[in-house]
C-alpha positions as CSV (number, residue, x, y, z in Angstrom):
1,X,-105.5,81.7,8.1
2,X,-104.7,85.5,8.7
3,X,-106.8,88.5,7.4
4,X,-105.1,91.6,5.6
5,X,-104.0,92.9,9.2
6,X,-102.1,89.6,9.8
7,X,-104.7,88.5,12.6
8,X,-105.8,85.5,12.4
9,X,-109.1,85.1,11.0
10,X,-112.9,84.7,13.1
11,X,-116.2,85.6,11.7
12,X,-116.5,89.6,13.5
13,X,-119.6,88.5,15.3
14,X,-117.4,85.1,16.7
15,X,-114.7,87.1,17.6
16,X,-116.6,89.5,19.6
17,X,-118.5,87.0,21.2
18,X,-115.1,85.4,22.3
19,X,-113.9,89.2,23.3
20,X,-116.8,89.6,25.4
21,X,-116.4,86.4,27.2
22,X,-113.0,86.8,28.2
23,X,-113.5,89.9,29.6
24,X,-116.2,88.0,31.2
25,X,-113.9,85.6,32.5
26,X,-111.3,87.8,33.6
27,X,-114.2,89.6,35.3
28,X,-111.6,92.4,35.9
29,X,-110.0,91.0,38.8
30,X,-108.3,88.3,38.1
31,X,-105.1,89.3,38.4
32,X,-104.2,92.7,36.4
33,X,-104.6,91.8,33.2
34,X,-106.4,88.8,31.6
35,X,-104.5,86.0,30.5
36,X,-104.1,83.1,27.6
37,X,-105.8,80.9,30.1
38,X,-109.1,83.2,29.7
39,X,-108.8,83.3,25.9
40,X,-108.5,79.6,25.6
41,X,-111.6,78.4,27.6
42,X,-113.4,81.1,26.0
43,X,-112.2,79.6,22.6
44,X,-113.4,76.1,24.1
45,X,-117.1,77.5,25.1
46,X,-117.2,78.2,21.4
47,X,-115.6,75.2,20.1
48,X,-112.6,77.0,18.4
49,X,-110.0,75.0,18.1
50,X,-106.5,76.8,19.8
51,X,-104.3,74.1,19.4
52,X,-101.2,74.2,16.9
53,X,-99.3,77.3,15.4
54,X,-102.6,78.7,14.4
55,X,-104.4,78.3,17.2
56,X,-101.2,80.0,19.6
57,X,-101.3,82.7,16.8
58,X,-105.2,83.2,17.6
59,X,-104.7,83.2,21.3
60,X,-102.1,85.8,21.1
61,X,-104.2,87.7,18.7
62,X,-107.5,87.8,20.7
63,X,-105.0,88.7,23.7
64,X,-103.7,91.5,22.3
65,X,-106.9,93.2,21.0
66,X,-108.0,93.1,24.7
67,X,-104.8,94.8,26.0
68,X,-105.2,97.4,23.5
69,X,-108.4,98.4,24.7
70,X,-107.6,97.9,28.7
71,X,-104.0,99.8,27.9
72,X,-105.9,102.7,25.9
73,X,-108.6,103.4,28.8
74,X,-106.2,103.4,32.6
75,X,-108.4,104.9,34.7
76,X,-111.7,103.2,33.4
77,X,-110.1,99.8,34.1
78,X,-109.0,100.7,37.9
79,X,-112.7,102.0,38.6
80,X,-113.8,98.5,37.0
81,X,-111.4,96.8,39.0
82,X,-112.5,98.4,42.7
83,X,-116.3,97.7,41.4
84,X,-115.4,94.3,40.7
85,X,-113.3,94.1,43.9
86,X,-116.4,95.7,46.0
87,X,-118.8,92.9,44.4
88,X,-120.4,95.3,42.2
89,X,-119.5,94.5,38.7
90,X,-121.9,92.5,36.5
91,X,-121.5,91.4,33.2
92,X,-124.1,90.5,30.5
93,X,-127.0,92.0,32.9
94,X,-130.2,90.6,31.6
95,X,-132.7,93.1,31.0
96,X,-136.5,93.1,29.9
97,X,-138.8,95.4,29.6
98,X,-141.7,97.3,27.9
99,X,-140.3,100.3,26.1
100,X,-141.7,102.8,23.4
101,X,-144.7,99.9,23.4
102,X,-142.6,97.4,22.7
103,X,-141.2,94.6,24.9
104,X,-137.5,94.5,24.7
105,X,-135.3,92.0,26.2
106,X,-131.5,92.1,26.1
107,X,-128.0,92.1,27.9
108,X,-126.2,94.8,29.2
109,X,-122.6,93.9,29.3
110,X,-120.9,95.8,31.7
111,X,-123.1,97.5,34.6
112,X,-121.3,98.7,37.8
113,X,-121.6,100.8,40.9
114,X,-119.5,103.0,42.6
115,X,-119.5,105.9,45.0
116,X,-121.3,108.0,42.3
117,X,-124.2,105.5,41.5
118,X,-124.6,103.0,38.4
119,X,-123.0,103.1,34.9
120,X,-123.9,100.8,31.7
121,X,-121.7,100.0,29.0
122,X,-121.9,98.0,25.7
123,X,-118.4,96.3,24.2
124,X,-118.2,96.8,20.0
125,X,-115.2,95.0,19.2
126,X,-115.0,95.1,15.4
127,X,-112.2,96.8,13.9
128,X,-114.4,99.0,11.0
129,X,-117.5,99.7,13.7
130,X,-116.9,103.5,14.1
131,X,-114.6,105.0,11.6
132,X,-111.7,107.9,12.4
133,X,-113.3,111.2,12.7
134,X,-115.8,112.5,15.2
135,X,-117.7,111.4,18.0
136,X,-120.9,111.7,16.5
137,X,-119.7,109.5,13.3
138,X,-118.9,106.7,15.7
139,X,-122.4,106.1,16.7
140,X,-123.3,104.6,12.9
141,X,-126.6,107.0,12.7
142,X,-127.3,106.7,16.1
143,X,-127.9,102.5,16.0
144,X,-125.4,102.1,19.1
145,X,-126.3,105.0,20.6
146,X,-129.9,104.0,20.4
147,X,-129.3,100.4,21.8
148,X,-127.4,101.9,25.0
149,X,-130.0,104.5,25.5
150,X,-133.0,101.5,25.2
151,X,-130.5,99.4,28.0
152,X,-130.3,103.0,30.5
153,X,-134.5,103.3,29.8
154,X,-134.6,99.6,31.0
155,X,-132.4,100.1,34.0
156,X,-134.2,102.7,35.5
157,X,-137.3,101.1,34.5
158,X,-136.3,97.6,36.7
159,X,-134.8,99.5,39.5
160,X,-136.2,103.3,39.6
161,X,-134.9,104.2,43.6
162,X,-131.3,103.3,42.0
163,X,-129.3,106.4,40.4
164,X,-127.7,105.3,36.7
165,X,-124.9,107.8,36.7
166,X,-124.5,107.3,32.7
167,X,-123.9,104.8,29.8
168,X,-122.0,104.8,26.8
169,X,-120.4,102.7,24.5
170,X,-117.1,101.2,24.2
171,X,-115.1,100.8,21.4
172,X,-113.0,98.3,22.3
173,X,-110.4,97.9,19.1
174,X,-109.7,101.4,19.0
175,X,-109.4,102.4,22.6
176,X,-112.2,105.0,22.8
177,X,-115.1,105.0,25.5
178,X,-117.8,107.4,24.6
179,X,-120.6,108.3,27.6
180,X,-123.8,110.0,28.1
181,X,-125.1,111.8,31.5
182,X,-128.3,110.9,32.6
């Protein structure tokens, strides 16, 4: 079953669970680029069934919305890939802490160091989450934005000798990284 795009159909929040965990699985090393391989176990963890026409049509989908977002940000994935390389990439970072009296808890899904200090950032995979115009419009009324921010609080909270460089959010389906300095 396709949507009006032509890809095949998941529930948003099912597909970008399965985004995430290829990415996740790929852990940006693994090779240059992540595979069908990745897609399918991640497909598996969820039991989504990849077998048949369909299910190649699926893989091939899910692939390509990932290369679309690696091909449309270069230099972002070679700085990943040297963290990751160094040991110093970590995917869905736990996180809890008291903030604005309230205890939050979360995961952070991309945290990494390099020579400059830390950086956060936060995957939003569906195709309608920020529509075509400005930066600002992206955020949705500041709800990303605000989740990000709450994840950089929490950082700094858990670890406040370590320099968080900046976070930001990526919008994975349409190829555009926005980030915040601290």
């Amino acid at each position: 079953v396709t949507d009006a795009d032509e890809r095949p159909r998941l529930a948003p929040n099912i597909r970008g669970t399965v985004l995430h965990r290829v990415m996740e699985l790929w852990g940006f090393r693994d090779g240059d680029r992540p595979t069908p391989r990745h897609v399918e176990q991640a497909l598996r963890e969820e039991d989504i069934s990849h077998e048949g026409t369909e299910g190649e049509a699926l893989v091939s989908s899910l692939l390509d919305d990932v290369t679309r977002a690696l091909d449309a940000n270069p230099e972002l994935v070679e700085r990943l890939q040297r963290a990751a390389d160094a040991g110093l990439l970590y995917h869905e970072l736990d996180l809890s802490f008291v903030h604005e009296d309230k205890f939050i808890v979360g995961q952070v899904d991309l945290v990494w160091r390099d020579d400059d200090g830390w950086h956060i950032l936060d995957y939003k995979w569906g195709l309608a989450d920020i529509p075509d115009d400005d930066s600002a419009a992206r955020n949705l009324d500041g709800t990303y934005l605000k989740q990000v921010y709450t994840y950089a609080r929490g950082f700094q909270t858990a670890w406040p000798d370590e320099r968080l460089v900046d976070y930001g959010l990526w919008f994975c389906a349409h190829g555009v990284v926005d980030r915040w300095q601290v």
